[in-house]
C-alpha positions as CSV (number, residue, x, y, z in Angstrom):
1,X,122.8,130.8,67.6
2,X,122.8,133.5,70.6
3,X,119.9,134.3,72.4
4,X,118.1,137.5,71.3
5,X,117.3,138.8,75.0
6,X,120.5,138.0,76.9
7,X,120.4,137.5,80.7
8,X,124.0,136.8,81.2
9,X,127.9,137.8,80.4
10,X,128.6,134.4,78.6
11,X,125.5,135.3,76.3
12,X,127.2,138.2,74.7
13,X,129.2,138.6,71.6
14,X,132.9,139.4,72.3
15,X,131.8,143.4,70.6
16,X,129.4,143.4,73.5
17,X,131.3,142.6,76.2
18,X,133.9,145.5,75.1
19,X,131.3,147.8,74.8
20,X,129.8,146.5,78.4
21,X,132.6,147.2,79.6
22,X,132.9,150.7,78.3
23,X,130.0,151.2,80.2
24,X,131.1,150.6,83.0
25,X,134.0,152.4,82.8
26,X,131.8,155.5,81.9
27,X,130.0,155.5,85.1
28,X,127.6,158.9,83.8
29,X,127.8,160.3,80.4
30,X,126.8,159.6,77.2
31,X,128.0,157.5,74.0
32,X,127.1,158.9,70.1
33,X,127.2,157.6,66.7
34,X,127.0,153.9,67.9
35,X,126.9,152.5,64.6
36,X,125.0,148.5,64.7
37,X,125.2,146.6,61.3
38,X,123.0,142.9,61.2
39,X,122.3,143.4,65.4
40,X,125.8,144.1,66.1
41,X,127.5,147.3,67.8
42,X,130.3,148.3,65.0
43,X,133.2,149.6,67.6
44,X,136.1,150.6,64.8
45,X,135.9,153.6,65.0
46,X,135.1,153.5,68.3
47,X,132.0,155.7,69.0
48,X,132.7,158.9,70.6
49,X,132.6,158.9,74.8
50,X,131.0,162.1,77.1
51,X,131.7,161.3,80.7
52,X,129.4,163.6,83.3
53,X,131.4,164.2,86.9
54,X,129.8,165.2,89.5
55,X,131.5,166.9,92.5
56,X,131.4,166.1,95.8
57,X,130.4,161.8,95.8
58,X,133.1,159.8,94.4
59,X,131.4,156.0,95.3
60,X,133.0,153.2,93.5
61,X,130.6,151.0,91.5
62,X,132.0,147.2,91.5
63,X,130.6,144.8,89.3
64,X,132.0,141.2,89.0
65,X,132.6,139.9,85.7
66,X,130.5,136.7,86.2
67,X,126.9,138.4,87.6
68,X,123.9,138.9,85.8
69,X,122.9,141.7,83.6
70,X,120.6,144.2,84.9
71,X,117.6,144.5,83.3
72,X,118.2,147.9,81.2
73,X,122.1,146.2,79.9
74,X,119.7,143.1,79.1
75,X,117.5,145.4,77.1
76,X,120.0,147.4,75.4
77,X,122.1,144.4,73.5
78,X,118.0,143.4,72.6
79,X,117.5,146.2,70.8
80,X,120.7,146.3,69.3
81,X,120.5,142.7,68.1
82,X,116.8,143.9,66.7
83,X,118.0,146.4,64.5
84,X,119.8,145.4,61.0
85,X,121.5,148.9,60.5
86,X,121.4,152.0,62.0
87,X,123.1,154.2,64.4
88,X,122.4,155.2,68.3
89,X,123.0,158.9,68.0
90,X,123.3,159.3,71.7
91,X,123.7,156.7,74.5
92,X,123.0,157.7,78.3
93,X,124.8,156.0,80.8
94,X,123.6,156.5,84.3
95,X,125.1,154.5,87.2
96,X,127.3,152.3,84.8
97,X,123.9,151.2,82.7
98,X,121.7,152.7,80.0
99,X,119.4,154.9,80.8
100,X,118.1,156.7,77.4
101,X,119.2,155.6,74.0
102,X,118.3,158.3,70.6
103,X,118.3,155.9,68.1
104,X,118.7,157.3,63.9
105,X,116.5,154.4,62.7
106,X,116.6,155.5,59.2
107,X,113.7,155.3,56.3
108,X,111.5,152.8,56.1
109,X,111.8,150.2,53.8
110,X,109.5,149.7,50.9
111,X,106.3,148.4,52.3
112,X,106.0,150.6,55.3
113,X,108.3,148.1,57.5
114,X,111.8,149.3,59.5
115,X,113.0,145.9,60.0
């Protein structure tokens, strides 16, 4: 069984590492209509990319493959392994990590409980 709050790379799922790596291709911008179904990222079709450029400071961001996740990437696959369905209307990336997620949680279910 995976850990709910992973702290490193070799804790995520093979969709997570994709999508990690998405990020940190994106650099600044934003991702929407990140669909999750039972805590996992659905990437076919693959959700729809916004890059941000900003003139004038070009710095490279390297990060190895093998180095632990900062906090907010730690906190992002947490809340996507919390949520059973649903979609992350819009996904701010800021410096290669999330920043801001709008998440579409959906109605509640009978009882008054989300998940």
């Amino acid at each position: 069984m995976r850990p709910n709050y992973p702290a490193s790379t070799s804790d995520l799922l093979p969709s997570e590492r994709r999508f990690l790596a998405a990020m940190r291709d994106l650099k600044f911008g934003y991702f929407e209509g990140l669909r999750i179904e039972r805590g996992q990222l659905v990437l076919e079709p693959w959700p729809r990319a916004v890059r941000d450029v900003k003139f004038g400071s070009d710095r490279p961001v390297a990060y190895p493959e093998a180095c632990q996740l900062k906090r907010q990437i730690c906190e992002f696959f947490q809340l996507v392994r919390s949520i059973d369905s649903g979609e992350i209307r819009k996904l701010e990336i800021r410096y290669a990590v999330p920043l801001l997620a709008e998440i579409d949680q959906g109605p509640p279910r009978e009882g008054g409980g989300r998940d």
